[in-house]
Structures are given as structure tokens and as C-alpha cells.
C-alpha positions in Angstrom: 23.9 24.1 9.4 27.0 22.7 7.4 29.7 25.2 7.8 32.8 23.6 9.2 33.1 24.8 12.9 36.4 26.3 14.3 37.2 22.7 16.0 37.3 19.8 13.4 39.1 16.7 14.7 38.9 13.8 12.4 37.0 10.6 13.6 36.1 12.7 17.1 36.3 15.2 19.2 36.2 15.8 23.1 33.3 13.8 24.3 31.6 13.8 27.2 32.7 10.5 28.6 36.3 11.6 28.2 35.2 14.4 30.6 33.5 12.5 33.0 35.8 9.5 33.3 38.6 12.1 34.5 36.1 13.5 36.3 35.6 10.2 38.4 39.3 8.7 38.2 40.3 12.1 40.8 38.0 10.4 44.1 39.2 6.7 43.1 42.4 7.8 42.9 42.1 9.5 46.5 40.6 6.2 47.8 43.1 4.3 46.8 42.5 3.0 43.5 45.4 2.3 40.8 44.1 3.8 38.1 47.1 3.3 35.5 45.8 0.1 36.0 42.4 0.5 35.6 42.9 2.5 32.1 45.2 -0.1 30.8 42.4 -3.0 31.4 40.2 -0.5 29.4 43.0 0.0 27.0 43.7 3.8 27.7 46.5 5.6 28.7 47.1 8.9 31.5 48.1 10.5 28.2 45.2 9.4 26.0 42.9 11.6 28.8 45.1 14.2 29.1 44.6 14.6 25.2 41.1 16.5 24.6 40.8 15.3 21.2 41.1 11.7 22.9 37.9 9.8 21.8 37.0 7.7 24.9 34.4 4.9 23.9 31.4 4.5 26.4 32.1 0.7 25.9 35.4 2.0 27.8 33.2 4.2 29.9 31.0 1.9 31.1 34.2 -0.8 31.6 35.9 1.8 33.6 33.4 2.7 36.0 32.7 -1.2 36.9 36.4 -1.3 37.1 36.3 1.6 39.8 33.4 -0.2 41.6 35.4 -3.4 41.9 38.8 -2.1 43.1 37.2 -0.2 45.5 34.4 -2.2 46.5 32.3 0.5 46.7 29.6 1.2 44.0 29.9 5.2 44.9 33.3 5.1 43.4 34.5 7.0 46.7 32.1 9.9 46.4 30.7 8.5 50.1 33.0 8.4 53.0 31.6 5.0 54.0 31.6 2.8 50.7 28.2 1.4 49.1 28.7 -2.7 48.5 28.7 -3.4 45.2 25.6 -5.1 44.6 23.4 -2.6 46.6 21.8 -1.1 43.3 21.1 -4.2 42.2 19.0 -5.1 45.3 17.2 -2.0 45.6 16.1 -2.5 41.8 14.5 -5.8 42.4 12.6 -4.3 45.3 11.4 -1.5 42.9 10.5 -3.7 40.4 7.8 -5.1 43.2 6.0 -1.9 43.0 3.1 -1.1 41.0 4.0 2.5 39.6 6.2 4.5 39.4 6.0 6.9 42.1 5.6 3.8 45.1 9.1 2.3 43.4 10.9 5.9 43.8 9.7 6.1 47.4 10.5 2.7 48.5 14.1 3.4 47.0 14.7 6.4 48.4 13.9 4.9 51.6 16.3 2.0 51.5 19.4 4.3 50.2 19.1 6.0 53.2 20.1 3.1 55.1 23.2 2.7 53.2 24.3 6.3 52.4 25.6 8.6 55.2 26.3 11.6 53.6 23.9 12.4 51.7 20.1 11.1 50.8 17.5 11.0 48.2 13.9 12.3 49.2 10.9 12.6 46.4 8.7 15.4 46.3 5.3 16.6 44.2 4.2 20.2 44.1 1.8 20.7 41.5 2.6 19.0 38.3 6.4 18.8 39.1 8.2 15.9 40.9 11.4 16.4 42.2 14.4 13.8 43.0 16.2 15.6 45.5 19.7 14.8 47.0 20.0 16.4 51.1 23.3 16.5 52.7 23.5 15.2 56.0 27.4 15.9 56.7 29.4 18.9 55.6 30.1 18.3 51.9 33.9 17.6 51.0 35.0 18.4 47.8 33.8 15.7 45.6 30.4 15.7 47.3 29.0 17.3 44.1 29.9 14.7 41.9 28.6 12.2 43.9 25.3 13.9 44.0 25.1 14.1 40.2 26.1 9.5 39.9 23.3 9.0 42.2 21.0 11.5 40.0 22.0 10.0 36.9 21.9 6.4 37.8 18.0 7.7 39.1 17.1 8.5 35.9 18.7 5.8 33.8 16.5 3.3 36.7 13.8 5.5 36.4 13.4 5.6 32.5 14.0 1.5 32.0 11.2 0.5 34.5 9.0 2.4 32.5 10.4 1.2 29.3 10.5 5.0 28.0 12.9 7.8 28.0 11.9 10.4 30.9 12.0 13.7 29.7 13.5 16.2 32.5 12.5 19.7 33.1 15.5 21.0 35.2 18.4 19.4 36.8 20.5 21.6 40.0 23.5 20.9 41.3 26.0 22.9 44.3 28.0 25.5 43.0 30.8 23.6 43.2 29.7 20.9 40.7 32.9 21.4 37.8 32.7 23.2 34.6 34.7 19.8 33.3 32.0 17.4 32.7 28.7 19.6 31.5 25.4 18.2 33.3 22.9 19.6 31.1 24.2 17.8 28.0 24.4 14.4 29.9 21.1 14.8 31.2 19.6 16.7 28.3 18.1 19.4 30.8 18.9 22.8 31.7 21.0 23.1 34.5 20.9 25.1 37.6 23.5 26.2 40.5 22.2 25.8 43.6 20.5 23.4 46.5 19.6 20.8 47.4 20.8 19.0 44.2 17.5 17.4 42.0 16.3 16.1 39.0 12.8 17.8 38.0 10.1 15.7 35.8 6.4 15.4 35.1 4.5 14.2 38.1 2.5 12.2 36.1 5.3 9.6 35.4 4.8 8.6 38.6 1.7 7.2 37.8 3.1 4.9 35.2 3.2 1.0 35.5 6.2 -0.6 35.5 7.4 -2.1 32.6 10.7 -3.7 33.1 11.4 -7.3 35.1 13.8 -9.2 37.0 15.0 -11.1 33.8 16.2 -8.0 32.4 17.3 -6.1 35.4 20.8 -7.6 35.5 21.6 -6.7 31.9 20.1 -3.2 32.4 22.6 -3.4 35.7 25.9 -4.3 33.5 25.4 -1.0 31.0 23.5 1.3 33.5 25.8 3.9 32.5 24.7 4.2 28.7 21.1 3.9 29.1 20.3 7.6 28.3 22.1 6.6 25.2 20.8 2.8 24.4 17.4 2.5 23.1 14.6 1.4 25.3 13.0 -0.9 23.2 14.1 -2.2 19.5 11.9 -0.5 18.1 13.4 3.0 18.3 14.2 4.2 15.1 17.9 4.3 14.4 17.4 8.3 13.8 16.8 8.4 17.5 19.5 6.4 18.6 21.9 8.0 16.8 21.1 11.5 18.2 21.0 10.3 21.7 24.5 9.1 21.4 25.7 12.6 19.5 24.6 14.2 22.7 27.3 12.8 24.4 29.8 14.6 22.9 30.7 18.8 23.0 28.2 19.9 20.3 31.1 22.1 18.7 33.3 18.8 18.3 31.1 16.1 17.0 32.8 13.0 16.0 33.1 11.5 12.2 31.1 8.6 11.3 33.8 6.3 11.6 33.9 7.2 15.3 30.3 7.5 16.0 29.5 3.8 14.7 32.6 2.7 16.8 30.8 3.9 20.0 27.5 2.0 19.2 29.6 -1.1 18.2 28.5 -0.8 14.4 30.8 -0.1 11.2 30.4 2.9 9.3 29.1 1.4 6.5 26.6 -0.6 8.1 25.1 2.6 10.1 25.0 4.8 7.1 23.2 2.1 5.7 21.1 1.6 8.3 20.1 5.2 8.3 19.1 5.3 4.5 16.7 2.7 4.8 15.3 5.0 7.3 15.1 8.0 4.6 17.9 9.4 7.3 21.4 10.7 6.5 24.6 11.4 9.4 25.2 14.7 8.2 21.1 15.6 8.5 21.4 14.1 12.0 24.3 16.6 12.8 22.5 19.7 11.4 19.6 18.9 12.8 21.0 18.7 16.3 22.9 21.8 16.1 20.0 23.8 14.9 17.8 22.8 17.7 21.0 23.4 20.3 21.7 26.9 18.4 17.5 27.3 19.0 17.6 26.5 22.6 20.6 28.5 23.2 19.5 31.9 21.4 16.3 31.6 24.2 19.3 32.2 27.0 19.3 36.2 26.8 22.2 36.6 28.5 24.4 34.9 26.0 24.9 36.9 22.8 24.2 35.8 19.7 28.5 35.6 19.1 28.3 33.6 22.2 25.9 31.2 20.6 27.7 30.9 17.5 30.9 30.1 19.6 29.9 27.5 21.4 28.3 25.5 18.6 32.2 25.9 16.9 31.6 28.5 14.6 34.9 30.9 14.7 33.0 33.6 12.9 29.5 35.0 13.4 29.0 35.6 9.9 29.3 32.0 9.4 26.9 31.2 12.0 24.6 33.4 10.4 24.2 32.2 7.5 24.1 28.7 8.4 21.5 29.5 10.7 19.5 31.3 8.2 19.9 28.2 6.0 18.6 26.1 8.8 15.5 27.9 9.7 14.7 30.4 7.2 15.6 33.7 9.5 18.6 34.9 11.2 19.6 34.3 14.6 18.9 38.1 15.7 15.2 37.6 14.3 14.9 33.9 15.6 15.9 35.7 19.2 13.6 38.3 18.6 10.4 36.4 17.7 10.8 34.2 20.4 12.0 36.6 23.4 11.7 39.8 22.1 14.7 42.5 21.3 18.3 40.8 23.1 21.7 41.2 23.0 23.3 41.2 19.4 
């Protein structure tokens, strides 16, 4: 799918940790944080985030957020009206990493977050083949409460997916009502999202089965760059493919970014990555299609979005052009895809 979508920035586009960083700066800033300062030891600018075509790093991501974490002493960020010391996710890890699957680690550290969290809590659950990580409020939620629900989910997951040294795959992901539009959830963790409560992560049961992979010598580097884990491979042996399509998910899917501005984020030059990805019988542009094909896919199985809709968000100003870059993709139009998977829908 190669035709130029209505949005083309040069070297980037609005990614997601753009979104989320302002998305976290607004409860720091409430606590009292300096966060002028903050984004000039990450070397950004209020006006550099207040510019949607703005390509934050998630080097300058991750920086930030340990930046919050410090000034406030409080590894919540101020999403908790009592702060969490910095440090407490690194203790609760090593007791994790004691356990002998997955499932007993989860337990024990849900159990010990509720001694430190009084707002809210996380509490495991298995019906049938579906686990659930599920956040329960125990004091009236304020108005970042729904953020801080989805940095305790995510930092689950990342934990969750490096002890077993593989990417777990989720089936759902809910969050309140009142979770922003700003900074999409589903793209970050690459899972549909719901509206609703109590705020969870949904997987396979059976992961919770699985040994533990990960140690102690590893947990402090996994620690410093907990933020881009769902990114970062999980072992070096994940083709560079793989990597590089985790790392496009981070960004709006109707604004990639350029090559330059990709390899910047995974700390490579662009001509050693396109490199790279020949020797792999791999292109960047193939990488692209492919990922917008298999968004455009997922999306035409929503029936209540048109097939207009679809074409919009992937950046197409024109559903003709959509179209036929669909029916270059996959061999059928989007109208017949829709219709072959979910029978007659809206046009």
C-alpha cells in the first residue's frame, strides 16, 4: 500500500511518545515538578511538544520519565496521591524473579503493590483460558486516575514479557471512560481497546504456566529502559524485520516517520539499518506496507467504521486511493475484504 497518505511529514510524524510524554508531564506538573526543566535535560522544548509533527525520541522518552520519577521521588509520576519510592519496582521484580512461573510471580506482585499503592490495586484472575491483570479502585478516582491505571498496566506487561524472555501477546486491554483520546492504548499495547471497568490487561492463561527466564543480573538493565521494552527485542536473535515493526507501532499509523528518523530512534544510521534489513531479504518501505495492510485488515473487521473511515485513518485523503492500494495489497477491495470476512457492512 504505497500511495502517499494525506499527512507526509519528512523524517516523522506524531508519534506516540510525543503523545504520551504530554500526557504524563500534566500530573508532574500538578505535583510540583519543573518540567521546562526536565525537557531541557532531555533536550526538548514546551514548543517542540506543542508541535504535532515534533518527533520525540523514546531515548528522550525513556529519559524523561526517569527524570519525572526523580524530581518527584515517586515512581507513579503523581498518578497516586501517596508517592511510590523510587526503587519499589525494582524490589518487587527481584522477589518475582524467585518464583517459579509465571502465574506465582504475578500473584506474589500484586500482593506486595498493594502495600504500597492506596488508590488503586492490581488483582489476577483466570476464567477459562483468559487471565486477567485487573486494576480496582479503592478511593474515588480523580482525574488522572486513568492514566495511572494504564503506567501500572503497561509496566505489567513490559515485566511480564521479559521474565519470560518472549513478547506476550494480549487479547484485550480496558480502561475508564475517561482514559484520553491523546495517547491511543491499543497502539501502545498492540490490543484492542475497551471503555469500561475495572481497568485490565487480558492474555492466555497459559503463560502463566511458563518458567521464568530472566535473572537478577539483568533485571537492573531491563529496570533502566522498562519503558521501551514492547519495542526492544527480547533476545538478539529477533530478526531485525521484527524489531523494526515493533518500533513503527509506536507512531500514528497515518504519519509514519522516514528512515532517517526511524533508525534515530533505535540508535542506528540509516544506512546501516537499510543495510541491515537487505541482508535480511527485508526492505523499509515493505515493512511500512506491510504494517498498514494488516492495520487497514484489522480495522475493516470494526463494522461500525466505514470503509472511508478506514481509509482516513491509515492517511489516505481519498477513498479511491485507498482502494486501490488496498486491492494492490491483498488482491480484493476493501468492500469484498469486509465482506468475506464479516459479511455485507457499511460502504
Amino acid at each position: 500500500m504505497v500511495d502517499r497518505p494525506r499527512v507526509h511529514l519528512k523524517g516523522g510524524g506524531d508519534g506516540l511518545a510525543l503523545r504520551y510524554l504530554r500526557l504524563l508531564l500534566a500530573p508532574a506538573q500538578a505535583r510540583g515538578c519543573d518540567t521546562e526543566e526536565l525537557l531541557r535535560r532531555c533536550h526538548l522544548t514546551p514548543a517542540q511538544l506543542d508541535n504535532p509533527s515534533h518527533v520525540v525520541t523514546l531515548v528522550q522518552f525513556a529519559r524523561a520519565l526517569r527524570g519525572m520519577q526523580r524530581a518527584l521521588r515517586d515512581e507513579m509520576m503523581g498518578l497516586a496521591t501517596r508517592p511510590v519510592r523510587v526503587g519499589t519496582f525494582l524490589l518487587v521484580a527481584r522477589q518475582m524473579l524467585r518464583c517459579a512461573n509465571l502465574g506465582e510471580a504475578m500473584r506474589l506482585g500484586c500482593s506486595l503493590y498493594r502495600l504500597v499503592l492506596d488508590d488503586f490495586a492490581p488483582r489476577l484472575r483466570v476464567e477459562g483460558d483468559t487471565a486477567t491483570l485487573e486494576i480496582v479502585d479503592l478511593t474515588p478516582p480523580d482525574r488522572y486516575r486513568a492514566t495511572g491505571h494504564l503506567v501500572l498496566l503497561y509496566g505489567a506487561i513490559g515485566l511480564m514479557s521479559w521474565m519470560v524472555q518472549r513478547p506476550i501477546a494480549l487479547r484485550e486491554v480496558t480502561l475508564p471512560v475517561s482514559y484520553p483520546d491523546l495517547a491511543p492504548a491499543d497502539t501502545l499495547f498492540e490490543a484492542p481497546l475497551r471503555r469500561g471497568t475495572p481497568s485490565r490487561i487480558a492474555f492466555d492463561a497459559r503463560w502463566l504456566e511458563a518458567r521464568l527466564v530472566a535473572d537478577m543480573q539483568g533485571l537492573k538493565i531491563f529496570i533502566l529502559h522498562w519503558p521501551l521494552r514492547r519495542v526492544a527485542p527480547y533476545s538478539e536473535d529477533v530478526p531485525l524485520a521484527l524489531q523494526v515493526r515493533r518500533c513503527l507501532r509506536r507512531w500514528d499509523i497515518a504519519q509514519l516517520p522516514g528512515l532517517n528518523a526511524l533508525a534515530a530512534t533505535m540508535g542506528q544510521t540509516a544506512k546501516v539499518l537499510r543495510r541491515r534489513l537487505h541482508e535480511e531479504g527485508q526492505s523499509y518501505r515493505a515493512i511500512v506496507d506491510s504494517l498498514r495492510r494488516d492495520t487497514a485488515m484489522r480495522l475493516l473487521n470494526q463494522p461500525q467504521l466505514s470503509v472511508a473511515e478506514v481509509g482516513y485513518r491509515l492517511g489516505f485523503s481519498e477513498p479511491s486511493a485507498f482502494h486501490r492500494a488496498f486491492k494492490r495489497a491483498t488482491g480484493m477491495t476493501p468492500l469484498a475484504y469486509r465482506r468475506l470476512r464479516t459479511g455485507p457492512a457499511l460502504s
